[in-house]
N, C-alpha and C positions, 0 to 999 in steps of 0.2 A: 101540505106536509103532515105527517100524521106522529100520532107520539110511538116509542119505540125509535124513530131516526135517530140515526149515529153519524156521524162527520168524524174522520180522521185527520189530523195533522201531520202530513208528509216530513215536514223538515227536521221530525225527529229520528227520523228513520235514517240508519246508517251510522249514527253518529259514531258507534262503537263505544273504546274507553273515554273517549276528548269531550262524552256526556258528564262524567264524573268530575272533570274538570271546570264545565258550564256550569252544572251544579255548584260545586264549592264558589265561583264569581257572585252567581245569583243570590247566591244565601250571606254572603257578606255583604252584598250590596244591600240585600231585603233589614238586614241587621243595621246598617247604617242608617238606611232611611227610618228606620222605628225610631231608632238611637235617637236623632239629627231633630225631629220633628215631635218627638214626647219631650223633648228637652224644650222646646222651642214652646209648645203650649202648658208645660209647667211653668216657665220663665213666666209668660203670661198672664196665665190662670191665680195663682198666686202673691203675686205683685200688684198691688192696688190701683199703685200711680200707673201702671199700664193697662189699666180698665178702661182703654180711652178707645175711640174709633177705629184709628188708622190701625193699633195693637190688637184689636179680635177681629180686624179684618188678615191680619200675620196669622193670625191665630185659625180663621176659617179655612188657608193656603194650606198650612200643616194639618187639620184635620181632613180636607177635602183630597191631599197626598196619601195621607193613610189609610181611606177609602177607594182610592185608587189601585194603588200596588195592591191591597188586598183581594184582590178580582182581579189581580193577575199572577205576581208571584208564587201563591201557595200551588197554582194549579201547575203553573211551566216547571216548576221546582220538582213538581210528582210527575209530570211527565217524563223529565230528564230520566227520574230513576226505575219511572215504569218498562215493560217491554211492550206496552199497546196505548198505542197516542190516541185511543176514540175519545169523543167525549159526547152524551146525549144532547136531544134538541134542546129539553127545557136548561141543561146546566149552561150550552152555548147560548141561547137569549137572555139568561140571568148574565153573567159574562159581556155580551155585548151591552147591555143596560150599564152594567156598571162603571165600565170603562168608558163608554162615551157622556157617560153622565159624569163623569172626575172630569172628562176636555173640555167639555160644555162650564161646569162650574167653576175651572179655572178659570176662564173669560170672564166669566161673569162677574167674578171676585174682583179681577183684575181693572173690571170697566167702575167698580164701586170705588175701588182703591186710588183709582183715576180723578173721579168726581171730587173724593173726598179730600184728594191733594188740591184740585183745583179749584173749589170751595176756602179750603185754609187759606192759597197763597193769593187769590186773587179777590176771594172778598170775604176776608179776614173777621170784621167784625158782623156781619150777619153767620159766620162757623154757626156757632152753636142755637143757633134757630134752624136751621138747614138739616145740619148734620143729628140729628134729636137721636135719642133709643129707638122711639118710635120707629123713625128712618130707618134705621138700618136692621134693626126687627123685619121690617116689611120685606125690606130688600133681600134678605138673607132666604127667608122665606119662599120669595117670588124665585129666587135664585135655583132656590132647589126643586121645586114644585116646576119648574118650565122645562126644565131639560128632562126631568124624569115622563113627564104625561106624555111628550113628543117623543124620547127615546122606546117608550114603551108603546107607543101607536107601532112606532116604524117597525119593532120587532116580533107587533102583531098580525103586521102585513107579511111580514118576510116567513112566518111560520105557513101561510097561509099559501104558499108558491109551492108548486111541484117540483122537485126537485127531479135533477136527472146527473146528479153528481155526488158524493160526499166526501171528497179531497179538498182541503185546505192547504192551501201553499203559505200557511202563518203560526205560528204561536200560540196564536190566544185566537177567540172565537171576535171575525170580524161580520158586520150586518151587512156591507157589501160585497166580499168575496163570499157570502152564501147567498145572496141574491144573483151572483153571476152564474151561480150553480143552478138555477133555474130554469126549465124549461120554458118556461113561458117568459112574455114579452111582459117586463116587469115597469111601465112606464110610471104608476101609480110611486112604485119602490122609489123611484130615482128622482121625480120629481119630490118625493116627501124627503127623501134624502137631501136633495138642494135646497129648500126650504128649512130643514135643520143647520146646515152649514151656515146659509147666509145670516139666520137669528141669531145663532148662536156662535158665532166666529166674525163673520166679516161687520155682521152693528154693532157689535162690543166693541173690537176691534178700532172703527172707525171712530168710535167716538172716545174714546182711549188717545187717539192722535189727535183729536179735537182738542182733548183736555190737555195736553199735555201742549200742544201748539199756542193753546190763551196763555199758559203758565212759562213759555218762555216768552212772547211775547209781555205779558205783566214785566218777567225778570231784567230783560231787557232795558225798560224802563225806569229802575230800582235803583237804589245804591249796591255798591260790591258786599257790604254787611248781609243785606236783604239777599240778593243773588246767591251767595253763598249759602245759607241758611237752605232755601228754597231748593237748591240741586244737592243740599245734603241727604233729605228728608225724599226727593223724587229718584237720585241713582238707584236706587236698590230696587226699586219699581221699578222702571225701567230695564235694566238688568236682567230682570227676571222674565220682566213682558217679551223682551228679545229672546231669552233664550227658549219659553215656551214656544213663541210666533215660530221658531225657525225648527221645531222640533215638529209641529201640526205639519206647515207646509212641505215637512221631509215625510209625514205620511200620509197628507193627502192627495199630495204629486204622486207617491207610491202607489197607491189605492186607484188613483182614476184616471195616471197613463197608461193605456196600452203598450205593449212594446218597448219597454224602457229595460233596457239589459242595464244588470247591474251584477259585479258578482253576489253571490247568494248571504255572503257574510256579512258586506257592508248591507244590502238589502233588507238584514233582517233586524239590523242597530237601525237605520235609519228608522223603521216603522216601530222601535221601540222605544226612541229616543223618548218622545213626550211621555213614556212610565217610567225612565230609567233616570234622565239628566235632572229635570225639573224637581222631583221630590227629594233628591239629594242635594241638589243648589242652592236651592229658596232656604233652607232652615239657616244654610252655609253665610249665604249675603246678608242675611237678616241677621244673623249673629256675631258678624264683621264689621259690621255697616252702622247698626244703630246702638249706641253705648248703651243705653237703659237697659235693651234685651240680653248685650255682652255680661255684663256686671251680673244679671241676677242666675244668666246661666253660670259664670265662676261661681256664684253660691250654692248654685245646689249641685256642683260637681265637688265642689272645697266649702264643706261648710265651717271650716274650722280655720279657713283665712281670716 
């Protein structure tokens, strides 16, 4: 593929005046999610007694949202109002880097966030040997540094394919609908692709159910005091872990079945679900859910409570 290529995005073609309207959705949602998640890491950032693990790991979720939707929103938003949906190679490899680097790092956070439940409730007094700065320094680290070097292999491969298409039946710029656009037999592509899914989704993933599997079995065990405490501190994880899980698996089924008629509406929320649902949610449960973060966000909404 050579620089200069252009890829256009069909689905916005036609749309007519009902774009003016996608637009006005988009841009309140994009407002919410800012709102929802700057609120969420002032609460945070600010508040000292929440300088604690499990809190800048909340804290990584809303920035790692914010990096997100930002690699998506501002572009779909100019689309809607533009009259030419092209977008060049290098802005769609920047685009796909950044979105699946937000998917990848949700997991990732998520399998931390796992540990660190599972660490407090089940072996409680080694926590703070375990759980160090150090620790979660590295982890954060490793966190972001893994999904970016792999996502940017894979997007240097996919540059590197001939193409013999440039229609996008998507929204935002995906690494495997322009590998499908390929002429060539992209075996290298799809294997690197399956090797990012399973590191990055399915061992987070699993070990996320591991952790969480020791931690009701421990509760099990416990008093109802203990129990309770335990599922207060893990629902909201939980919660989130679901509704992210169900939002990937709505577009990675999209992405890698063939044949799968759906109308074109629902088709294009399901593969947006994981930018759309998750960075409005997570600030939502986490500001529902755990009193510390409820209380200092009433203060810096009402500072004169």
């Amino acid at each position: 593929m050579e620089n200069g290529t252009y890829f256009y995005f069909m689905l916005f073609e036609n749309l007519g005046y009902t774009r003016y309207g996608f637009f006005s959705l988009g841009f309140m949602l994009y407002c919410a999610i800012i709102l929802f998640n700057v609120l969420i890491m002032l609460a945070i950032f600010l508040e000292r007694t929440l300088h604690q693990p499990m809190y800048i790991l909340i804290l990584c979720l809303s920035v790692n949202s914010m990096f997100g939707t930002a690699g998506f929103f501002p572009r779909v938003l100019t689309d809607l109002l533009s009259d030419t949906h092209s977008i060049s190679l290098e802005a769609c490899v920047l685009q796909c880097i950044v979105i699946f680097m937000y998917a990848a790092n949700e997991y990732m956070i998520l399998m931390i966030m796992a540990f660190d439940r599972f660490v407090a409730i089940c072996k409680p007094l080694r926590y703070h040997n375990i759980i160090t700065p150090r620790f979660l320094t590295v982890s954060v680290v490793i966190n972001l540094a893994y999904p970016m070097i792999l996502l940017s292999v894979a997007s240097f491969l996919s540059t590197k394919l001939k193409m013999c298409g440039n229609k996008l039946f998507k929204v935002y710029c995906h690494n495997y609908e322009v590998v499908k656009l390929s002429c060539e037999k992209s075996i290298i592509n799809n294997v690197f692709g399956l090797v990012i899914l399973i590191t990055t989704t399915v061992i987070p993933l699993s070990l996320i159910l591991y952790s969480y599997v020791k931690i009701i079995i421990i509760c099990q065990r416990s008093s109802a005091q203990f129990k309770s405490k335990a599922f207060q501190t893990c629902i909201p994880h939980i919660v989130v872990l679901l509704n992210f899980s169900i939002a990937i698996i709505s577009e990675v089924t999209l992405s890698r079945i063939v044949n799968l008629e759906l109308p074109t509406g629902l088709s294009v929320f399901l593969s947006l679900e994981f930018l759309i649902i998750p960075p409005i949610l997570n600030p939502l449960v986490y500001a529902l859910n755990l009193p510390d973060i409820r209380k200092k966000i009433i203060c810096l909404i009402n500072p004169f409570r």
